[in-house]
C-alpha positions as CSV (number, residue, x, y, z in Angstrom):
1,X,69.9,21.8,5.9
2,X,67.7,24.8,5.7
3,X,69.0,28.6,3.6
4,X,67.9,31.5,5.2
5,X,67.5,33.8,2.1
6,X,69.3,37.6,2.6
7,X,69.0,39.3,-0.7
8,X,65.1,39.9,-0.1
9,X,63.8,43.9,-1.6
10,X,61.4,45.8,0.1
11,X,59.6,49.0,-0.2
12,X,57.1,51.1,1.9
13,X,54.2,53.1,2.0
14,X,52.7,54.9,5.2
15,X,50.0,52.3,4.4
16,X,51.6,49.0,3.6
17,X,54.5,47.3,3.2
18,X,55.9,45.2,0.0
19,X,58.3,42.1,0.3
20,X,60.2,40.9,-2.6
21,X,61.7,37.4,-1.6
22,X,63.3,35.4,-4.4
23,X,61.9,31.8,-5.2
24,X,65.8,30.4,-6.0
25,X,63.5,27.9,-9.0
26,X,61.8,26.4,-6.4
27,X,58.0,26.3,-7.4
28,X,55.0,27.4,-6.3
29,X,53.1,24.7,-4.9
30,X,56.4,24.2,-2.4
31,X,55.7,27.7,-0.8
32,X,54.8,28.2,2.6
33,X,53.8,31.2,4.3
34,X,53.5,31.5,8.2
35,X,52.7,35.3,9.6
36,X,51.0,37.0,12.8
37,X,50.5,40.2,13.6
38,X,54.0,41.4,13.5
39,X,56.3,37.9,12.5
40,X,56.0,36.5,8.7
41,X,58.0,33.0,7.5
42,X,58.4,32.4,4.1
43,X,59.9,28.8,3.1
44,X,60.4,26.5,0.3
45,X,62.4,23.8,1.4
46,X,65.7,24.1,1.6
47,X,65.8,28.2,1.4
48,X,63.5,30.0,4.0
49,X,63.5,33.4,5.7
50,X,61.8,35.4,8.3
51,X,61.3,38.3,9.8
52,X,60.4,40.0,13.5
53,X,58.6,43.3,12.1
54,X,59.3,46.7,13.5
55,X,55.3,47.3,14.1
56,X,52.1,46.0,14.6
57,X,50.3,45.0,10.7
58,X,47.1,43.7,9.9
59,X,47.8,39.7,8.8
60,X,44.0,39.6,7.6
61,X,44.6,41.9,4.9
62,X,47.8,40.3,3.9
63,X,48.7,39.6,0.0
64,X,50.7,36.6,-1.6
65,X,51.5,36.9,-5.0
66,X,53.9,34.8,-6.6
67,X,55.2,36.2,-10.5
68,X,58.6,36.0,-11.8
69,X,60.5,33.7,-9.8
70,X,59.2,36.5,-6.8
71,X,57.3,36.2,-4.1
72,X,55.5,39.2,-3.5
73,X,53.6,40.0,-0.2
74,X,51.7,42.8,0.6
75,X,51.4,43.8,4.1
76,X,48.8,46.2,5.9
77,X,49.9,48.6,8.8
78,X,47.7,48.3,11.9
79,X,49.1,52.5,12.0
80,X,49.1,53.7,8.7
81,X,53.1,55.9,9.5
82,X,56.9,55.3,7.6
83,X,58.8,53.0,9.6
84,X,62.1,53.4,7.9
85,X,63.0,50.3,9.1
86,X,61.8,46.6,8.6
87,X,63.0,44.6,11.3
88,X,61.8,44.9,15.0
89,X,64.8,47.3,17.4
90,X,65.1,44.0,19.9
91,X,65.4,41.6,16.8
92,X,68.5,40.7,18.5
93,X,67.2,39.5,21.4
94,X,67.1,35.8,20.9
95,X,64.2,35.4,24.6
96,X,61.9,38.1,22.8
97,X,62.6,36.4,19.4
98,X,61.5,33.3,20.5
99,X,58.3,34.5,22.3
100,X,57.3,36.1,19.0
101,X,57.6,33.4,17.3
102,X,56.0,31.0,19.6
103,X,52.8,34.2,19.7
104,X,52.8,33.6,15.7
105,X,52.8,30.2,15.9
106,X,49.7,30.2,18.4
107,X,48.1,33.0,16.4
108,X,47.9,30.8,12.9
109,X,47.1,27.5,14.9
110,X,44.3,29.4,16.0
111,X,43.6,31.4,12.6
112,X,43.4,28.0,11.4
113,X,41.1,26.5,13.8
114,X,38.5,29.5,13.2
115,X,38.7,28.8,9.7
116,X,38.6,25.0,10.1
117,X,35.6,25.9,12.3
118,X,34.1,28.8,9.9
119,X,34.5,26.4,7.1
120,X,32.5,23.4,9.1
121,X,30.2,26.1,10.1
122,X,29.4,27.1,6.1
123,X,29.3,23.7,5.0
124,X,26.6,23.0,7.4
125,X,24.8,25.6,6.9
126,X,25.0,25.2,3.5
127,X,23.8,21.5,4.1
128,X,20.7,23.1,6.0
129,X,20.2,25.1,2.8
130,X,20.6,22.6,0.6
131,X,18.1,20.5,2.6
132,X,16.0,23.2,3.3
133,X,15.5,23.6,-0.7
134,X,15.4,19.9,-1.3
135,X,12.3,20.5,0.8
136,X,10.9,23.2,-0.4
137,X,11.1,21.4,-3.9
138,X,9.7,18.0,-2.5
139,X,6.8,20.0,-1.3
140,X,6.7,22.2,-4.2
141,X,6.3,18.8,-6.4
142,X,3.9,17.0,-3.7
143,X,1.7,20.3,-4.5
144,X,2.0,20.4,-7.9
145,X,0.7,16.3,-7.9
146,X,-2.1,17.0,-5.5
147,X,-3.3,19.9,-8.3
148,X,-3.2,17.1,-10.6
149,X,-5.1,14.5,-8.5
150,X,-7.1,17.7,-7.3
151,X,-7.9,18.3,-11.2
152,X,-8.8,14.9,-12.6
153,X,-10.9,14.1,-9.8
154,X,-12.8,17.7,-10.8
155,X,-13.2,16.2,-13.8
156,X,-13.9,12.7,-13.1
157,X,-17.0,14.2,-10.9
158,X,-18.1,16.7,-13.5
159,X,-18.1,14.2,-16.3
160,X,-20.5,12.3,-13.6
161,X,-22.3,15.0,-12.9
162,X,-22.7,15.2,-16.9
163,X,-23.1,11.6,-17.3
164,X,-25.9,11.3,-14.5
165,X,-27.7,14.5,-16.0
166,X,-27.7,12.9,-19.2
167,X,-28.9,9.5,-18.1
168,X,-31.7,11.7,-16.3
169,X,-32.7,13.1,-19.5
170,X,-33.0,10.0,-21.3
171,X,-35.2,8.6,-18.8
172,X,-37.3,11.1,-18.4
173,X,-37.7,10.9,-22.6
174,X,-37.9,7.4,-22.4
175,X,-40.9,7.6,-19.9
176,X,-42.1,10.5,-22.1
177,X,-42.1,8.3,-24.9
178,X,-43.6,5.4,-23.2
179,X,-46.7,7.3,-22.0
180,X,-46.8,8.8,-25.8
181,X,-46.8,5.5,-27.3
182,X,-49.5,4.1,-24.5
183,X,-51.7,7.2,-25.3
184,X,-51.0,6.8,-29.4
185,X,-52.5,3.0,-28.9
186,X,-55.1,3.3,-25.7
187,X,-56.5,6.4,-28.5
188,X,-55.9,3.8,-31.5
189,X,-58.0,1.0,-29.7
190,X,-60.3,3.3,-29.1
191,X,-60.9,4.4,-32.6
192,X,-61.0,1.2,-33.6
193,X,-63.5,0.3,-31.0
194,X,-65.6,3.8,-32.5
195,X,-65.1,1.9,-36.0
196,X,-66.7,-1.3,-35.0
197,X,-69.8,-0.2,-32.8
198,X,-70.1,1.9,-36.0
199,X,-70.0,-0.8,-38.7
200,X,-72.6,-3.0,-36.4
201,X,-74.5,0.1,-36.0
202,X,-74.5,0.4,-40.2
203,X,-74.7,-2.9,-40.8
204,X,-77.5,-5.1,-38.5
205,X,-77.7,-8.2,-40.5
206,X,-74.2,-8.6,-38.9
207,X,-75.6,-8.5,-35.6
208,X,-78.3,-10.7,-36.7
209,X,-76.0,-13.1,-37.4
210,X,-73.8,-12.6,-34.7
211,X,-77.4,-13.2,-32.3
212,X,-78.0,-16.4,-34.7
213,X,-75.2,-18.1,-34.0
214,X,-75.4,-17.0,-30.2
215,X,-79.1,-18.5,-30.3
216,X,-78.2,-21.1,-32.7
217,X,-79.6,-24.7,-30.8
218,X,-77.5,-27.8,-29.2
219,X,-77.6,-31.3,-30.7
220,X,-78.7,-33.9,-28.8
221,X,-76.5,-36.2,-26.9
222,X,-76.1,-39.8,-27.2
223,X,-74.5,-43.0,-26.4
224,X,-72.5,-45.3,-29.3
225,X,-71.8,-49.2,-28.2
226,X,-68.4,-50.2,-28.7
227,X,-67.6,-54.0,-29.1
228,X,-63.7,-54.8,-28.1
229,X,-62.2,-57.6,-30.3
230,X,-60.4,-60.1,-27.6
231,X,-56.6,-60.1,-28.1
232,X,-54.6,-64.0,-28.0
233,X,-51.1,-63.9,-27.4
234,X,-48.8,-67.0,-28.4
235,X,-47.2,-66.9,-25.1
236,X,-48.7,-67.9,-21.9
237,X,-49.6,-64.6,-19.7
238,X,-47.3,-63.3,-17.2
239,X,-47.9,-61.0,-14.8
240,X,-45.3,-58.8,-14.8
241,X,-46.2,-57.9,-18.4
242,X,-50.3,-57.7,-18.0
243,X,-50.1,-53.8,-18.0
244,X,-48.1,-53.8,-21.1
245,X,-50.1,-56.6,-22.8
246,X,-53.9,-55.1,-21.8
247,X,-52.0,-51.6,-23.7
């Protein structure tokens, strides 16, 4: 069966308003706090207590602290004035009573459907975010590997570039050689052409001998007889070996 709790302390300023509610050892995580714009619950099962407020506070700028077996709560005045009084002047009234109460309870049901729906709202945006960056870091890194690829195919072509230049120049020496070489020998066979028109020039019994043997005369031909010595096999001839045995 539910306590309401009496023995509650409270003090003012023209700005606020401080509640002192005893927890009677029940512990924190069993307190529960319902409050509007002028109604405020307090309850830790079995011991609860409420309140119809004399004026109009702000429940967005409301305090909980719990320290020393106390529950504290700070309250902010909508009118920053002294009340002198904590409790509404038709408190009495059981009708108006009960339509505050039902006002509170439809004011936190819709607190806490804004702040469901606030809370929804920042998660996905902070999806989006998180998605948006995932993607910005995706394209960050796709960059970052084209400037790679980018790079070693720069390189690849300039070390073909290199490579072809280079192949270039050793053709171009090699045919450079070639033609050196061809001239070295073409001028060498010519020399020694120069040499030997020289020598014969120097020497002419060697082109006297050179015309001799040019000049020199044919033998005769002839005709040698040749006798063949007949051949006798022990076998009698056969055709198919005549070839073989004429050989």
């Amino acid at each position: 069966m539910p306590v309401i709790i009496r023995d509650i302390n409270w003090e003012e300023t023209d700005a606020n308003l401080v509640l002192h509610i005893p927890m009677k050892g029940a512990k924190a995580n069993k307190l529960d706090v319902l409050s509007s714009d002028q109604y405020l619950k307090v309850s830790f099962p079995p011991f609860f207590y409420e309140v119809f407020l004399y004026d109009l506070i702000d429940d967005d700028k409301s305090r909980i602290v719990v320290q020393n077996g106390f529950v504290e709560i700070t309250l902010t005045k909508q009118i920053s004035r002294k009340w002198n009084q904590l409790s509404h002047v038709q408190s009495d009234d059981k009708e108006i009573m009960k339509n505050l109460r039902e006002e509170a309870l439809n004011q936190n049901a819709l607190k806490q459907k804004q702040r469901t729906e606030a809370k929804s709202s920042l998660l996905n945006t902070n999806k989006r975010e998180a998605v948006r960056e995932q993607m910005k870091l995706d394209e960050a890194e796709r960059d970052r590997i084209d400037t790679i690829k980018k790079n070693e195919r720069d390189k690849i072509s300039e070390e073909m570039k290199q490579f072809e230049e280079n192949q270039k120049i050793q053709r171009q020496l090699a045919i450079q050689n070639h033609i050196k070489s061809n001239e070295t020998q073409l001028h060498e066979k010519i020399e020694e052409k120069e040499k030997e028109k020289t020598i014969f020039e120097e020497n002419p019994s060697t082109n006297s001998l050179a015309e001799s043997k040019i000049n020199a005369p044919l033998r005769e031909t002839g005709r040698i007889a040749v006798n063949f010595t007949s051949r006798i096999f022990p076998t009698p001839l056969r055709e198919s070996q005549a070839d073989a045995e004429e050989q």
